[in-house]
N, CA and C atoms as a LAMMPS dump frame, in Angstrom:
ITEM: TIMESTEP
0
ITEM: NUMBER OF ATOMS
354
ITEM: BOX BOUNDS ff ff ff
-5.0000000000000000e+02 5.0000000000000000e+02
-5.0000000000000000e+02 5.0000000000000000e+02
-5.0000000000000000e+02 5.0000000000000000e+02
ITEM: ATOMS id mol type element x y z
1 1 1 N -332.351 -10.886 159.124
2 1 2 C -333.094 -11.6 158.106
3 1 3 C -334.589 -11.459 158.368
4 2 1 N -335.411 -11.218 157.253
5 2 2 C -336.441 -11.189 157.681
6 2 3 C -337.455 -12.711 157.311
7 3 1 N -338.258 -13.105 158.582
8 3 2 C -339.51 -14.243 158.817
9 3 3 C -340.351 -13.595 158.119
10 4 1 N -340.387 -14.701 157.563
11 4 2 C -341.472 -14.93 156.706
12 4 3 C -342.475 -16.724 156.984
13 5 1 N -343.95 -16.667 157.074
14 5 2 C -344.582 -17.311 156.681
15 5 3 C -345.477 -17.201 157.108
16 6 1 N -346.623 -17.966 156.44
17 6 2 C -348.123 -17.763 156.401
18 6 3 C -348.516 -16.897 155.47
19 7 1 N -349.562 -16.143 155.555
20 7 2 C -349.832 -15.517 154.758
21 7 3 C -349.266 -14.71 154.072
22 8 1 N -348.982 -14.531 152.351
23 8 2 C -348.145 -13.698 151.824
24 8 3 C -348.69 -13.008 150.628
25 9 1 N -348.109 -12.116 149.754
26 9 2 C -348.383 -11.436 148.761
27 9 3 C -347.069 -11.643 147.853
28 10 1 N -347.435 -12.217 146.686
29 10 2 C -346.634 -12.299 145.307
30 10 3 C -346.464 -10.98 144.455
31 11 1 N -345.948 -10.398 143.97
32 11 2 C -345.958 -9.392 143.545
33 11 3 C -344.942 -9.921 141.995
34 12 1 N -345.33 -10.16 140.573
35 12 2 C -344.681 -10.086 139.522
36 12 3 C -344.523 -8.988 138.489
37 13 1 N -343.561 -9.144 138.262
38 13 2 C -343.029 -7.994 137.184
39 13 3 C -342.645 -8.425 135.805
40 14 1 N -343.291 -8.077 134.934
41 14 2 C -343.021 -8.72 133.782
42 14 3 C -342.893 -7.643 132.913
43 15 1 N -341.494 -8.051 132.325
44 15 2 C -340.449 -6.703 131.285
45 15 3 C -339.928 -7.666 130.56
46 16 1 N -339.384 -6.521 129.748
47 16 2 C -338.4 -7.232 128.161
48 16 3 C -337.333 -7.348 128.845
49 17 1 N -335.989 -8.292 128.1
50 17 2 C -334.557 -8.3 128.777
51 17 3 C -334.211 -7.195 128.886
52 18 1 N -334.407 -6.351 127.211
53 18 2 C -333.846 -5.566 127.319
54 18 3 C -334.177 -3.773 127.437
55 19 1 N -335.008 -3.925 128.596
56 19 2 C -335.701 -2.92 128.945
57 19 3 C -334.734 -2.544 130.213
58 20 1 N -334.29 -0.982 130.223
59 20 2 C -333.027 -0.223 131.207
60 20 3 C -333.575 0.771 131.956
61 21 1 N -333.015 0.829 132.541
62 21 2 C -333.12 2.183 134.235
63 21 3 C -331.934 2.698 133.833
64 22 1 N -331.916 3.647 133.186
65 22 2 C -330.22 4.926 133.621
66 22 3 C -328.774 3.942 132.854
67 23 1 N -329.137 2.74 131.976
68 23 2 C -328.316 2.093 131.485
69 23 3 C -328.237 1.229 131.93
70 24 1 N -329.076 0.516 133.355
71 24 2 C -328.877 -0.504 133.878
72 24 3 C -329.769 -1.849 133.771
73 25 1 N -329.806 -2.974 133.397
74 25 2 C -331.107 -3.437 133.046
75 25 3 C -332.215 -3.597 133.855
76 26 1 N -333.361 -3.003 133.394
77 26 2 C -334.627 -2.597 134.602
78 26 3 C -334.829 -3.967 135.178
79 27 1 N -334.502 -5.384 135.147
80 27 2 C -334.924 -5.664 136.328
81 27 3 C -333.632 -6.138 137.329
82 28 1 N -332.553 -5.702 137.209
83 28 2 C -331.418 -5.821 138.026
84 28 3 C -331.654 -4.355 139.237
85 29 1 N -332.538 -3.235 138.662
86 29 2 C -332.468 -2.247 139.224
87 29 3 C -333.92 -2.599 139.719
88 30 1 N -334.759 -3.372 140.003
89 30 2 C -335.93 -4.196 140.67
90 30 3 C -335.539 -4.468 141.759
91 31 1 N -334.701 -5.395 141.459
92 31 2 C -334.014 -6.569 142.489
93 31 3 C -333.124 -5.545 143.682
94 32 1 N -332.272 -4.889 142.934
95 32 2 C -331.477 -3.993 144.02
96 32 3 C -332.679 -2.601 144.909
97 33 1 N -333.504 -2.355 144.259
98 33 2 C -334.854 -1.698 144.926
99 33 3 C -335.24 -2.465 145.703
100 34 1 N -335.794 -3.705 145.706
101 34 2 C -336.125 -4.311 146.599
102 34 3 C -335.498 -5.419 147.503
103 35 1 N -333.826 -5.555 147.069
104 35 2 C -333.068 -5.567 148.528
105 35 3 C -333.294 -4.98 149.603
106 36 1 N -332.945 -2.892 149.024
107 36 2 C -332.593 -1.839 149.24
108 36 3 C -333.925 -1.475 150.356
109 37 1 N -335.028 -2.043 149.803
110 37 2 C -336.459 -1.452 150.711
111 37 3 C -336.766 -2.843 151.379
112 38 1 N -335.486 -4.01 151.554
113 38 2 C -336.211 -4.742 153.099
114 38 3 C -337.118 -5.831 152.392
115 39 1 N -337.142 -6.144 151.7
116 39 2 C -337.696 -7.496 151.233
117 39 3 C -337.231 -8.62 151.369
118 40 1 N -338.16 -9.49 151.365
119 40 2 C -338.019 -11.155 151.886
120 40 3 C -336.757 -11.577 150.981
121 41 1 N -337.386 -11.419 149.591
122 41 2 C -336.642 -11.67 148.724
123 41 3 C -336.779 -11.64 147.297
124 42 1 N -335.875 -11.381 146.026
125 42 2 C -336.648 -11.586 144.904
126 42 3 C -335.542 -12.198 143.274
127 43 1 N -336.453 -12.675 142.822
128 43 2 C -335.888 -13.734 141.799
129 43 3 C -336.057 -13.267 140.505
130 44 1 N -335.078 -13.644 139.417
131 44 2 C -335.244 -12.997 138.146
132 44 3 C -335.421 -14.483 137.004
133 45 1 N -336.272 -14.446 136.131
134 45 2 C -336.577 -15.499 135.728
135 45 3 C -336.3 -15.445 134.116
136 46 1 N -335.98 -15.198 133.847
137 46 2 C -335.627 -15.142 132.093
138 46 3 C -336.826 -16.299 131.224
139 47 1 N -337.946 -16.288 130.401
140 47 2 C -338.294 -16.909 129.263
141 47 3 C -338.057 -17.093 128.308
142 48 1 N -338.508 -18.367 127.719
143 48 2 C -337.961 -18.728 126.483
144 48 3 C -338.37 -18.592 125.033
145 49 1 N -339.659 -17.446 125.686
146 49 2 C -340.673 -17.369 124.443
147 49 3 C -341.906 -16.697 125.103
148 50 1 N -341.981 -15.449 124.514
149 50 2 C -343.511 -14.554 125.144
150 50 3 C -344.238 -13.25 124.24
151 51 1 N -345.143 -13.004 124.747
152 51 2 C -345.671 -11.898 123.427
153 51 3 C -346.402 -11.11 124.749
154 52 1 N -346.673 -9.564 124.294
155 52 2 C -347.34 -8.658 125.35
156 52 3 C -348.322 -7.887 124.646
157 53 1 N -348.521 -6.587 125.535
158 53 2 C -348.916 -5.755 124.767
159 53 3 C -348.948 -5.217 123.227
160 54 1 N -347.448 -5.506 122.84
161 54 2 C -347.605 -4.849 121.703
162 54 3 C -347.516 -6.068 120.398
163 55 1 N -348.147 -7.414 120.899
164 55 2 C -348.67 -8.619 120.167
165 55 3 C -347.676 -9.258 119.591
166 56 1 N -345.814 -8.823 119.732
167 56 2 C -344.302 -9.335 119.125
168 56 3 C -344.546 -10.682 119.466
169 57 1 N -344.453 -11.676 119.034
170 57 2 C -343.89 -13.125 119.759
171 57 3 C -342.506 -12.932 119.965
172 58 1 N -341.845 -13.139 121.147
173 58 2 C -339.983 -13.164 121.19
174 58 3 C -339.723 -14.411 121.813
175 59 1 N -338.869 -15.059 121.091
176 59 2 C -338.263 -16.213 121.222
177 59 3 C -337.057 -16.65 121.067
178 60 1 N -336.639 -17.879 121.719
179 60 2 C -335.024 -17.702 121.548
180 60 3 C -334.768 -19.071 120.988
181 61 1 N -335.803 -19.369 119.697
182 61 2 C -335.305 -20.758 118.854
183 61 3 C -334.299 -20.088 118.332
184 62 1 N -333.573 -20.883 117.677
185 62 2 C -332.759 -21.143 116.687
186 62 3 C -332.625 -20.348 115.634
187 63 1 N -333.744 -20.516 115.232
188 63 2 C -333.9 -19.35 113.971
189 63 3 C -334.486 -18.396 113.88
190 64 1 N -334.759 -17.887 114.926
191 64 2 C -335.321 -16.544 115.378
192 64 3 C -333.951 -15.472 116.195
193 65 1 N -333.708 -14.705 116.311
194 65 2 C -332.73 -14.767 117.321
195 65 3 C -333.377 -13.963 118.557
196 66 1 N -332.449 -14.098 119.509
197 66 2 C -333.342 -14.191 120.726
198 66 3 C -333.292 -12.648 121.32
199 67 1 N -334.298 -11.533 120.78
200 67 2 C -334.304 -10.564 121.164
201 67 3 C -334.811 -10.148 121.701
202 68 1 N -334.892 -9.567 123.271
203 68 2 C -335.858 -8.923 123.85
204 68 3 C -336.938 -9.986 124.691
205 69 1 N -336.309 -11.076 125.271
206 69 2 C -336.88 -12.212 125.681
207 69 3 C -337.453 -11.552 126.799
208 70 1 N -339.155 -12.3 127.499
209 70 2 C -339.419 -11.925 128.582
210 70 3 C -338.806 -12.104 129.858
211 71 1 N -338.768 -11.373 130.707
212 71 2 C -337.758 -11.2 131.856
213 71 3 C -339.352 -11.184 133.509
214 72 1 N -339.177 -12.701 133.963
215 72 2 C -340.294 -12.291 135.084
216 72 3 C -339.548 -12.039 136.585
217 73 1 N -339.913 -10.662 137.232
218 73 2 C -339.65 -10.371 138.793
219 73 3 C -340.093 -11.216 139.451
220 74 1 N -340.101 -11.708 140.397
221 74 2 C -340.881 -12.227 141.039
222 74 3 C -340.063 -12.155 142.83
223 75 1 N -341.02 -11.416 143.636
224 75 2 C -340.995 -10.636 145.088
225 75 3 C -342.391 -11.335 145.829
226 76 1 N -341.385 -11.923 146.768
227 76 2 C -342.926 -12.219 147.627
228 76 3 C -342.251 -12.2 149.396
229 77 1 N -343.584 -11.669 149.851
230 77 2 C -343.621 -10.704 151.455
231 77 3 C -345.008 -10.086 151.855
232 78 1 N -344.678 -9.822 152.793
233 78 2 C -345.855 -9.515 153.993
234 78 3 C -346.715 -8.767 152.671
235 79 1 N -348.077 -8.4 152.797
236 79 2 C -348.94 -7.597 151.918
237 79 3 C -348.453 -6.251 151.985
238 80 1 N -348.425 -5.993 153.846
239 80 2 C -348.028 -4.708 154.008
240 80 3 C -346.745 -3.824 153.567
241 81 1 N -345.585 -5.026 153.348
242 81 2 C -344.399 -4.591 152.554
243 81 3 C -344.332 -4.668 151.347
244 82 1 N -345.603 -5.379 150.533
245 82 2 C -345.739 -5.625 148.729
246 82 3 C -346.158 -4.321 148.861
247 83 1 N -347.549 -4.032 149.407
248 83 2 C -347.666 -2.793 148.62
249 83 3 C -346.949 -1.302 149.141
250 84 1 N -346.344 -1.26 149.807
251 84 2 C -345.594 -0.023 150.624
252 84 3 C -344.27 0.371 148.856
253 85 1 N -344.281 -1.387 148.702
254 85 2 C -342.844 -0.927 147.366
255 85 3 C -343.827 -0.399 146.302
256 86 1 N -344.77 -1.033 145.908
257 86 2 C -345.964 -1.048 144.235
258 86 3 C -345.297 0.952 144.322
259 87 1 N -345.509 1.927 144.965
260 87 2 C -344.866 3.165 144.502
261 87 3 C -343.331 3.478 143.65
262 88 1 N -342.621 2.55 143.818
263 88 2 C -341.084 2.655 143.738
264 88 3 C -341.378 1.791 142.804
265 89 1 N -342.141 0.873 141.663
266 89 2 C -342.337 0.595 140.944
267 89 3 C -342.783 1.205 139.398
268 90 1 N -343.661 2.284 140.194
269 90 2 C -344.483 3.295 139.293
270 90 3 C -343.484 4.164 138.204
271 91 1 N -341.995 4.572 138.455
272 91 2 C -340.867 5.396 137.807
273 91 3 C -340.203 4.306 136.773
274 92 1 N -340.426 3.135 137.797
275 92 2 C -339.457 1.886 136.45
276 92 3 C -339.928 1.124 135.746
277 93 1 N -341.253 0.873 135.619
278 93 2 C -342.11 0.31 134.654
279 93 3 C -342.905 0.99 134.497
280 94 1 N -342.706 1.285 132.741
281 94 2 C -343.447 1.923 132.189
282 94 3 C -344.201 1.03 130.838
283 95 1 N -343.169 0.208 130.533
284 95 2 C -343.998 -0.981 129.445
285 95 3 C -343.397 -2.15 130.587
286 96 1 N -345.096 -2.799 130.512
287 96 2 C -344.469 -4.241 131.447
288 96 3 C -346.063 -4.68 131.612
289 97 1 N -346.281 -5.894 133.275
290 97 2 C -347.039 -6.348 133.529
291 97 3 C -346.515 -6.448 134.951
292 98 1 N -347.737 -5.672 135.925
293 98 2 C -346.967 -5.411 137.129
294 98 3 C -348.412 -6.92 137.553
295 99 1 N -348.327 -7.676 138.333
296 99 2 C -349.372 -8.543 138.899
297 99 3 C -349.295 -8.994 140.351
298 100 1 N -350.416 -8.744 141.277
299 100 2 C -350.142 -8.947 142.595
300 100 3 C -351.033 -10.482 142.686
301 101 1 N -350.445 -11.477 143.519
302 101 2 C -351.271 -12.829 143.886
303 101 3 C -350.985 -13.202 145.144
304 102 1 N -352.043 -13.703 146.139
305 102 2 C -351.785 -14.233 147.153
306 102 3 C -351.467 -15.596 147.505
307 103 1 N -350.331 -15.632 148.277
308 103 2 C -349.557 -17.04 148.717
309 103 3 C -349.378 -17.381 150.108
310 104 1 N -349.286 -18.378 149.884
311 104 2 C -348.864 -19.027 151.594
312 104 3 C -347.656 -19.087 151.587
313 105 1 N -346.523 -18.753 152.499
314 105 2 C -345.015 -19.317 152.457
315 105 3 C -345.149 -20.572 153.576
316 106 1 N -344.947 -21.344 153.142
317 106 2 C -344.786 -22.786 153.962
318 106 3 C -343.48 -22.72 154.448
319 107 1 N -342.289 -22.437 154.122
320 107 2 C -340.587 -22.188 154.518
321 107 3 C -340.039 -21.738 154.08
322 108 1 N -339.191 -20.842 154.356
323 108 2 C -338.515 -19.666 153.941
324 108 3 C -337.373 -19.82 155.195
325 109 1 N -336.339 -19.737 154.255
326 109 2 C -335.035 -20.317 155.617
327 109 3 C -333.992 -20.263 154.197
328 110 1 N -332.611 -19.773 155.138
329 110 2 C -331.211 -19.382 154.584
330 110 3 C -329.839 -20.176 154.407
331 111 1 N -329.107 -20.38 154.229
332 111 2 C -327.854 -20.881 154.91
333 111 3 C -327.142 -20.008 155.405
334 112 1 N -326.53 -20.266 156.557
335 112 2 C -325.489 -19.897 156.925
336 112 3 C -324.103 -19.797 156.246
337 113 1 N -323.302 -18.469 156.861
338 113 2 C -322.205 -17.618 155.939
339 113 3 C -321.406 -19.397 156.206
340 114 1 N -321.043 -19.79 155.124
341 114 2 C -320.025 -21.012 154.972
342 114 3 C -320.276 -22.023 154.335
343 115 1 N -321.539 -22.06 154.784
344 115 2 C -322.428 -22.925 154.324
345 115 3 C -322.731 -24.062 153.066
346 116 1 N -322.548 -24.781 152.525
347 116 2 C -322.826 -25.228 150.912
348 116 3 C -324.195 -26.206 150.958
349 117 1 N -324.941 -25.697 149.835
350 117 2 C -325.544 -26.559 149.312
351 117 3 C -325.834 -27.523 149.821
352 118 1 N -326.977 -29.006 150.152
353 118 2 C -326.756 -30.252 149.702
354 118 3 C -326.908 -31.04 148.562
C-alpha cells in the first residue's frame, strides 16, 4: 500500500460520461491506468449538471434527459507520481479538463481484507 501524507498533488479529470477508450468508458480506463501505474488512489464522481468547452448545458432534470453528464477523475499523490502519469493522460483525453491543485493529505488509511465499515 502506498503512504501517503503531507504534501500532495490533486490531479482532476474532467470528461463527458459518455466519452470511450477502445469501447471502454474513458474514465474507467483512467482509474485502471492509474491503479496500473501505482497510485495512492482515484475516485470517479458523476455530476448532475455541467457545460464545457463546447458551451452544451447537460443535465439530468427530469425533462431534459440525462445525456452525456459530466464525469470528474479525481487522483491525488506524491507531485512526483502526479506528474510522471500527466503523459499516459495525453492519448485519453482529448476533449476534457485535465487540472492539477495542491493538497495536504491529513489521513489516508485502508481497511483490512475482512474488514466492514463503521
Amino acid at each position: 500500500m502506498t503512504r501517503l501524507t503531507g504534501a500532495a498533488l490533486r490531479l482532476t479529470v474532467l470528461v463527458g460520461e459518455n466519452d470511450t477508450w477502445h469501447h471502454r468508458p474513458l474514465y474507467s480506463e483512467i482509474v485502471h491506468r492509474a491503479h496500473a501505474a501505482g497510485l495512492a488512489g482515484a475516485s470517479v464522481f458523476r455530476g448532475i449538471e455541467g457545460f464545457g468547452a463546447s458551451s452544451l448545458i447537460h443535465t439530468s432534470r427530469l425533462l431534459s434527459l440525462s445525456e452525456d453528464l459530466p464525469v470528474a477523475i479525481v487522483i491525488v499523490d506524491t507531485e512526483e507520481r502526479i506528474r510522471a502519469f500527466l503523459p499516459r493522460l495525453d492519448e485519453l483525453v482529448t476533449e476534457g479538463l485535465v487540472t492539477l491543485d495542491p493538497c495536504e493529505v491529513i489521513r489516508y488509511t485502508s481497511r483490512t481484507a475482512g474488514e466492514t465499515p463503521a
